[in-house]
Structure formats: structure tokens, C-alpha cells
BATOR-542158 format. One record per residue (C-alpha): residue number from 1; residue in three letters; x, y, z. Coordinates in steps of 0.05 Angstrom, whole numbers. Example, Ala and Ser with C-alpha at 12.3 -4.5 7.8 and 13.67 -1.06 7.14 Angstrom:
<recs>
+-----+--------+--------+--------+--------+
! num ! residu !      u !      v !      w !
+-----+--------+--------+--------+--------+
!   1 !    ALA !    246 !    -90 !    156 !
!   2 !    SER !    273 !    -21 !    143 !
+-----+--------+--------+--------+--------+
</recs>
This chain:
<recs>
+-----+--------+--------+--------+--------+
! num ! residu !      u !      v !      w !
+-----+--------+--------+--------+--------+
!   1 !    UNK !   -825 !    370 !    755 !
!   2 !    UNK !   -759 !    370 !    788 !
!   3 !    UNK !   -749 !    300 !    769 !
!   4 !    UNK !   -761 !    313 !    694 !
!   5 !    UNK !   -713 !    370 !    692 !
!   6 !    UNK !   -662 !    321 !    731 !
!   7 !    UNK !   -682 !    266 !    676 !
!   8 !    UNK !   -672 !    318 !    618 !
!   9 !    UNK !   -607 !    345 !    650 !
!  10 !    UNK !   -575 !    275 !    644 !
!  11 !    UNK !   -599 !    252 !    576 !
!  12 !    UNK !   -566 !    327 !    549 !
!  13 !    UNK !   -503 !    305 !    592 !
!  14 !    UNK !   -503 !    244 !    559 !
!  15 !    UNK !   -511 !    265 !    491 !
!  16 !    UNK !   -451 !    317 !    500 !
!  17 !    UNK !   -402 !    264 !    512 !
!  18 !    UNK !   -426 !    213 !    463 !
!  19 !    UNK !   -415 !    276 !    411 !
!  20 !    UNK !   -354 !    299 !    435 !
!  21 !    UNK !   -330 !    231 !    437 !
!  22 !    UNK !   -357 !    219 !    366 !
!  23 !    UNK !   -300 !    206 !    306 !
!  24 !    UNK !   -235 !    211 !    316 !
!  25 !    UNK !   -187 !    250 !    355 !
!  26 !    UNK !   -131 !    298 !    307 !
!  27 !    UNK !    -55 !    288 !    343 !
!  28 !    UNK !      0 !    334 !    341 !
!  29 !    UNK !     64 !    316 !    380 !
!  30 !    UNK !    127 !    350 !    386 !
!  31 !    UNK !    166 !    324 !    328 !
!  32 !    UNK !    229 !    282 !    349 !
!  33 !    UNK !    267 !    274 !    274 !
!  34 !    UNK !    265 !    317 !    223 !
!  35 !    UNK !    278 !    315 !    147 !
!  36 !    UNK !    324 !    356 !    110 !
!  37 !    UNK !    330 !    372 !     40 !
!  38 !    UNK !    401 !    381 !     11 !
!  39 !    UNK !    429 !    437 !    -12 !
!  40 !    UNK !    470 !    475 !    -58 !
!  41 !    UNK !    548 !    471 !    -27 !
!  42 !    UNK !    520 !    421 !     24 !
!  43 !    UNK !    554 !    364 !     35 !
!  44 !    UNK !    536 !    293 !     81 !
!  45 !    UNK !    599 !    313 !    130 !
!  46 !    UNK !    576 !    387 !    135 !
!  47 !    UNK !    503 !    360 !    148 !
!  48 !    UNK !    518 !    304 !    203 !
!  49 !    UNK !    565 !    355 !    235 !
!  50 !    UNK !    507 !    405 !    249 !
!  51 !    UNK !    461 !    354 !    273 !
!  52 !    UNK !    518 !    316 !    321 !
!  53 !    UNK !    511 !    256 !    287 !
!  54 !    UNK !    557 !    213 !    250 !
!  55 !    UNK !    571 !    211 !    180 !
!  56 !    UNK !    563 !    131 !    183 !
!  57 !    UNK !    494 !    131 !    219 !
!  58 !    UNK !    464 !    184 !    167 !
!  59 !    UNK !    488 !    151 !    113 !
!  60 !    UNK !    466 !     68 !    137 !
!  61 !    UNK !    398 !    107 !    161 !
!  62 !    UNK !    398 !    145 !     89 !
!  63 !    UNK !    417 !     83 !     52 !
!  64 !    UNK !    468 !    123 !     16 !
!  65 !    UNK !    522 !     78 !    -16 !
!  66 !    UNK !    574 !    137 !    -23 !
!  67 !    UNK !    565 !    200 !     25 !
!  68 !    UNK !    617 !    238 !    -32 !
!  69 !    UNK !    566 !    237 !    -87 !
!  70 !    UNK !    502 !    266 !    -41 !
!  71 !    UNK !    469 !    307 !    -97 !
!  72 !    UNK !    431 !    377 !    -90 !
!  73 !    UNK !    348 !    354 !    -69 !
!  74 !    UNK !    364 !    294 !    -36 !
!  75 !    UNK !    320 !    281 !     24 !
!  76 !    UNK !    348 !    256 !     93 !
!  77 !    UNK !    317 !    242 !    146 !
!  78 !    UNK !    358 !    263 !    214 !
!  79 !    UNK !    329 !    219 !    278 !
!  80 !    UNK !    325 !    252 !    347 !
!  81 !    UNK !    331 !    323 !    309 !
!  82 !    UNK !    273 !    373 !    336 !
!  83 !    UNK !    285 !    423 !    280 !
!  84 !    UNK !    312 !    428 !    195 !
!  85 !    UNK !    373 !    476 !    194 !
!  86 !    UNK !    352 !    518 !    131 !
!  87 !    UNK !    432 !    535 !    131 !
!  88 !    UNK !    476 !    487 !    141 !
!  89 !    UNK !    543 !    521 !    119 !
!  90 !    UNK !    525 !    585 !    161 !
!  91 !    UNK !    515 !    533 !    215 !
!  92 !    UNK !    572 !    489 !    221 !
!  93 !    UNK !    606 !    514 !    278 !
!  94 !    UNK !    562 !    485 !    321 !
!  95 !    UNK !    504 !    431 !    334 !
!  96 !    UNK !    420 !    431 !    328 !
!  97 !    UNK !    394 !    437 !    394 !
!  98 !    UNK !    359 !    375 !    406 !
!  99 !    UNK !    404 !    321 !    374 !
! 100 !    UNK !    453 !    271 !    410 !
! 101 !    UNK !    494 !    316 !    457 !
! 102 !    UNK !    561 !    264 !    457 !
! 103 !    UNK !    608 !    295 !    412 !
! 104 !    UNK !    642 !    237 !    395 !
! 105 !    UNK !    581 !    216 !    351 !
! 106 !    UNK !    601 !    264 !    304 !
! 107 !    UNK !    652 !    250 !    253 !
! 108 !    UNK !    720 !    282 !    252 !
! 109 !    UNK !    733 !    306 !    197 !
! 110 !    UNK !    794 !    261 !    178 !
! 111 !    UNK !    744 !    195 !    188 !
! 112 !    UNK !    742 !    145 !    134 !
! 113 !    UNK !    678 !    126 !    104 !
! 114 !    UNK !    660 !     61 !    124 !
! 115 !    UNK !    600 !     46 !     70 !
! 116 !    UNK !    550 !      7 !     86 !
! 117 !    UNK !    541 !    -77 !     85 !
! 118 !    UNK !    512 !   -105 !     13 !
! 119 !    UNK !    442 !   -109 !     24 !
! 120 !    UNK !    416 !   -166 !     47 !
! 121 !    UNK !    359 !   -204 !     11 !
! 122 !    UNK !    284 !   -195 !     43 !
! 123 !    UNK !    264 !   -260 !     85 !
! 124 !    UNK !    202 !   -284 !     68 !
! 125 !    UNK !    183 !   -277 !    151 !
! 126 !    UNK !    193 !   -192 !    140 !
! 127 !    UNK !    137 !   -200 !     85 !
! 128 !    UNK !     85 !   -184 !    142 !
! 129 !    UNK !     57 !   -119 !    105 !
! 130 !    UNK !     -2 !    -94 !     72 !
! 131 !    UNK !    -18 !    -43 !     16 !
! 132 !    UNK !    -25 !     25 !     70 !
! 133 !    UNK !    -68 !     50 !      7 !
! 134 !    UNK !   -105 !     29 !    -51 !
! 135 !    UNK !    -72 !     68 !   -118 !
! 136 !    UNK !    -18 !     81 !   -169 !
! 137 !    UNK !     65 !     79 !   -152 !
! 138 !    UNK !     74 !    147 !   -190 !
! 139 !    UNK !    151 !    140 !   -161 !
! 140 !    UNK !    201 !     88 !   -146 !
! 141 !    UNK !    238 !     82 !    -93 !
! 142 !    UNK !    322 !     93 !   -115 !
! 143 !    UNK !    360 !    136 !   -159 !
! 144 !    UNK !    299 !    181 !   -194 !
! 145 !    UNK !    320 !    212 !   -266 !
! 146 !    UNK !    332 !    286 !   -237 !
! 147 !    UNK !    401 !    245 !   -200 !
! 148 !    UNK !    365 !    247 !   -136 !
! 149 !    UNK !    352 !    192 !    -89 !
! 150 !    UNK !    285 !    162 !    -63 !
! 151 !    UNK !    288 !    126 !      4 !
! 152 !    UNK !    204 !    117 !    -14 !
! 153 !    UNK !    148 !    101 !    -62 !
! 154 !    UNK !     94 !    156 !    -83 !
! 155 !    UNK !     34 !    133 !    -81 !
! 156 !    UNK !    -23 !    174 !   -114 !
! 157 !    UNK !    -97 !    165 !    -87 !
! 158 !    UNK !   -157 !    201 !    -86 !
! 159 !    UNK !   -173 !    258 !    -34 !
! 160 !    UNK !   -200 !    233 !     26 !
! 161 !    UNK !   -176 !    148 !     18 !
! 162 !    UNK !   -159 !    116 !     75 !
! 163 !    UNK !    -89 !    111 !    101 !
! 164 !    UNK !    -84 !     46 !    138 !
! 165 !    UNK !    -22 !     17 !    177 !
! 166 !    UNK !     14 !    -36 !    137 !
! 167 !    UNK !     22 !    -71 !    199 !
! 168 !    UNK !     10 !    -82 !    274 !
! 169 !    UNK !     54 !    -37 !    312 !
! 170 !    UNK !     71 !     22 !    355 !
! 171 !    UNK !     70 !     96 !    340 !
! 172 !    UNK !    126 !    127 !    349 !
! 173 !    UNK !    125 !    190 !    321 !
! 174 !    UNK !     64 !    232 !    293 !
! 175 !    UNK !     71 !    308 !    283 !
! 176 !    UNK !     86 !    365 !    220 !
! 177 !    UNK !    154 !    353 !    181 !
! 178 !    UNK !    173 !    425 !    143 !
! 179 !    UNK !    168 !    405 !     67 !
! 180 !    UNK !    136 !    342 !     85 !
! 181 !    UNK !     75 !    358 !    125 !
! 182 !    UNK !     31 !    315 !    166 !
! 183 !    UNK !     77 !    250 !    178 !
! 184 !    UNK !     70 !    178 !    218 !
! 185 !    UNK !    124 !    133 !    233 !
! 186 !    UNK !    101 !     65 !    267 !
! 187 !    UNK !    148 !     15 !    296 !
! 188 !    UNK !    137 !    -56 !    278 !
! 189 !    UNK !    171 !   -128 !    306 !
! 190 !    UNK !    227 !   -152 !    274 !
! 191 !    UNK !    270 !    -79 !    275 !
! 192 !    UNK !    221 !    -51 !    221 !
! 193 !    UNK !    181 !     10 !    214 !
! 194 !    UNK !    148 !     46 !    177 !
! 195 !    UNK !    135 !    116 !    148 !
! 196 !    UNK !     76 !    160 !    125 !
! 197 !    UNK !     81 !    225 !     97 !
! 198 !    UNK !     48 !    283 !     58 !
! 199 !    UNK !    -12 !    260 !     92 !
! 200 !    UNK !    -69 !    306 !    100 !
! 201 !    UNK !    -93 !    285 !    168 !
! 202 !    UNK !    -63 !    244 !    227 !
! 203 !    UNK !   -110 !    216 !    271 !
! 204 !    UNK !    -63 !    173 !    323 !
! 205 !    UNK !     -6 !    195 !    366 !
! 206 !    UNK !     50 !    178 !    398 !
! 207 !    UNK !     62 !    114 !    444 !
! 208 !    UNK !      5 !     85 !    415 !
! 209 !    UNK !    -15 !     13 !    390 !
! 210 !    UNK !    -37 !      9 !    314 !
! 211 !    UNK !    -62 !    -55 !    281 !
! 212 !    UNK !    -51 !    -78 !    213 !
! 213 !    UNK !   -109 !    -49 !    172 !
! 214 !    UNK !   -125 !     13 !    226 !
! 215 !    UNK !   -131 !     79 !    196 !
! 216 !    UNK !    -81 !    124 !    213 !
! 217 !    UNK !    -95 !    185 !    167 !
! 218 !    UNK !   -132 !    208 !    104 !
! 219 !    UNK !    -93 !    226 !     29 !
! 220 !    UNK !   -110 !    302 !     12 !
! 221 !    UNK !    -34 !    326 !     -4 !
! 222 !    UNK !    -29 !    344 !    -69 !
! 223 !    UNK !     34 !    350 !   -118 !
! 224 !    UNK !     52 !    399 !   -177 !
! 225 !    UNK !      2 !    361 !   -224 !
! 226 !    UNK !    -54 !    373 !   -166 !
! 227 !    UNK !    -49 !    292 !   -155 !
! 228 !    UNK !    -62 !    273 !    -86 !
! 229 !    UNK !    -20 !    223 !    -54 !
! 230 !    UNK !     25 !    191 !     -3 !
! 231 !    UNK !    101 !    172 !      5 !
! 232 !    UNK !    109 !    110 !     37 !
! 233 !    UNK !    179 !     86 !     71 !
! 234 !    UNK !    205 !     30 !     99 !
! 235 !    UNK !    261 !     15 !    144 !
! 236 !    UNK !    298 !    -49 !    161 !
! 237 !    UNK !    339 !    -36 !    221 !
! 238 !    UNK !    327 !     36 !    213 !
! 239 !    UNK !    369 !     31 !    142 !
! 240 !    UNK !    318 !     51 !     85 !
! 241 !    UNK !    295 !    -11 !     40 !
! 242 !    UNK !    257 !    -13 !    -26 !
! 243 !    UNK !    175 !    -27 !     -2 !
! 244 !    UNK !    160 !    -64 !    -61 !
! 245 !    UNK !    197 !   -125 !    -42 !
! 246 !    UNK !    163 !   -122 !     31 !
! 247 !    UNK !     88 !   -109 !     -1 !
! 248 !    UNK !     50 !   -171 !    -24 !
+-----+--------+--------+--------+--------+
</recs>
């Protein structure tokens, strides 16, 4: 009798972890960039002050060609940041807590813009990615016709699809972006990576290895026509490039 209950013990131990183990695991990490949506009276200087860094950096990692003509809605993503300054010009004194601490990344205010290199044409060797979801480019990435600037593609899909990683890499950043929501950012070889956002589920993290083709998260956002989709960035030595002339 006591060997039964002993017998029926384990197989009810057993079937706890295979269920607890079962699907997979939801991640949320402590976000390390942030983006930030421009303002009215906002300008690229005023912005890279309050986040300590450089007016150079944001605008190679922004892709913007002139920092002077930054319009009202344009997105930028600020690395290293650990949280979005809703007011910039109430906040320019001093810097986000969790940015670069050397002052000397930040630009005086006498600096002139250097802009960035002519971009350079996509070697056939950085055509390593897939499709991160089957469906329709609803949006461009560029100049939209609102004057605003795109460092992405929209993707729409239906609820619940599949986000996959366009290719092998590392995860290095998973967590909640304000106005953005669920977001994955995966480093690749080749100083390349890639971004995910308005995702409706993450299920990696941090520090850990993806291959081309794993799901990283499911589509479930959904935009002011109730169309659920994805934005999907990539980055060529952390400067934003179009995806279409990386996806096959």
C-alpha cells in the first residue's frame, strides 16, 4: 500500500513539472533603450541633451540626414535610456537617469552638425534575413506623407501569427516600450540587428540565443483601423536601414 501511494506520489510529481514546463515561458526585462516621440517645440539638440547623448550618435542611430528639420511625431529610439522624458523642454537642465553619465557625450551647444556618411549600398553577404512574418507592408520605411520619418516597415498580420527571428542571433533586449509596447531587439553577426515591436507577446529574453526561423512572439497589436500588425527595423551598425533591401 505504501508503495502505491509512493508510486502515485511520483507519477503526480512528474506530471506537475512536465505541465509547468509545458509552452513557453513570457519575459519581461528591465528595458535598457527607450523610444521617444517628438514633440511640439522639441528639437534633436534639446532631446540628446536630456538623454546625455550626442547630437551625432542620435542622429547616425536615427538615420536622420538633417537634425534641423526633426518634425513633430518623429520616433527615436534613445540606446542605454531606462525611461521616455514626456517633457523634454521642462527637462533640459539636466540628464535621464540611466543614460551615459560622461558629459562630454553630449553636444555643446555651439557643435557643428557633422551629418552622416552617404549610405552605403547593401552587400549581397548582409542579405542573410528572412520574412519575421507572413503579410502585407501597410508602411514604408522613410519620409511617410504626414512629413514624418519611418526608421521601419509595418507589417499587418492576423492575430495570433507567428513572429519569427529573421535571423540567428542574440537577444539583447526584450521588455515594454511606452507607445510601443511589447518589443525585441536581437543582435545578429556582421554589426546588424534587428527590431520587433507592437508585438502582443514576447516569449524570449535577454542574453539569449535565437535561430533564424524561432518564434519570438505572437501579432495581436492592433492600429486605428483595428489591423493587427508588426513594425519591423533594421540596423546596420546601429544606423537604421530600409528592410526591404535586406529581405529576400
Amino acid at each position: 500500500m505504501k508503495k502505491s501511494k509512493l508510486s502515485l506520489l511520483l507519477i503526480l510529481l512528474l506530471l506537475n513539472l512536465t505541465f509547468s514546463c509545458a509552452g513557453p515561458q513570457i519575459y519581461r526585462e528591465k528595458a535598457t533603450g527607450v523610444y521617444h516621440r517628438v514633440k511640439s517645440g522639441e528639437t534633436a539638440y534639446s532631446i540628446a541633451r536630456v538623454y546625455n547623448i550626442s547630437l551625432n550618435e542620435l542622429a547616425e542611430i536615427n538615420n536622420l540626414k538633417d537634425p534641423a528639420l526633426l518634425r513633430e511625431g518623429t520616433v527615436l529610439f534613445i540606446p542605454n535610456a531606462t525611461e521616455v522624458i514626456e517633457d523634454v523642454m521642462a527637462r533640459r537642465g539636466g540628464v535621464v537617469s540611466g543614460t551615459k553619465k560622461d558629459k562630454k557625450s553630449a553636444a555643446p551647444k555651439s557643435a557643428p552638425y557633422v551629418p552622416p556618411q552617404r549610405k552605403a549600398d547593401i552587400r549581397q553577404e548582409h542579405k542573410i534575413f528572412i520574412w519575421p512574418v507572413k503579410g502585407e507592408v501597410k508602411a514604408h520605411f522613410g519620409k511617410q506623407p504626414d512629413n514624418t520619418y519611418h526608421n521601419w516597415i509595418k507589417i499587418a498580420a492576423p492575430e495570433g501569427s507567428q513572429v519569427r527571428a529573421a535571423a540567428s542571433g542574440t537577444v539583447i533586449f526584450s521588455s515594454n516600450i511606452k507607445d510601443y509596447g511589447e518589443t525585441v531587439i536581437i543582435r545578429h553577426e556582421k554589426e546588424l540587428t534587428t527590431v520587433y515591436t507592437n508585438l502582443s507577446t514576447r516569449y524570449v529574453k535577454a542574453d539569449q540565443g535565437i535561430k533564424q526561423g524561432d518564434m519570438i512572439a505572437l501579432v495581436g497589436e492592433k492600429d486605428e483601423n483595428e489591423t493587427t500588425y508588426i513594425n519591423f527595423e533594421i540596423r546596420l551598425k546601429g544606423k537604421a536601414a530600409n528592410p526591404l533591401l535586406f529581405l529576400p
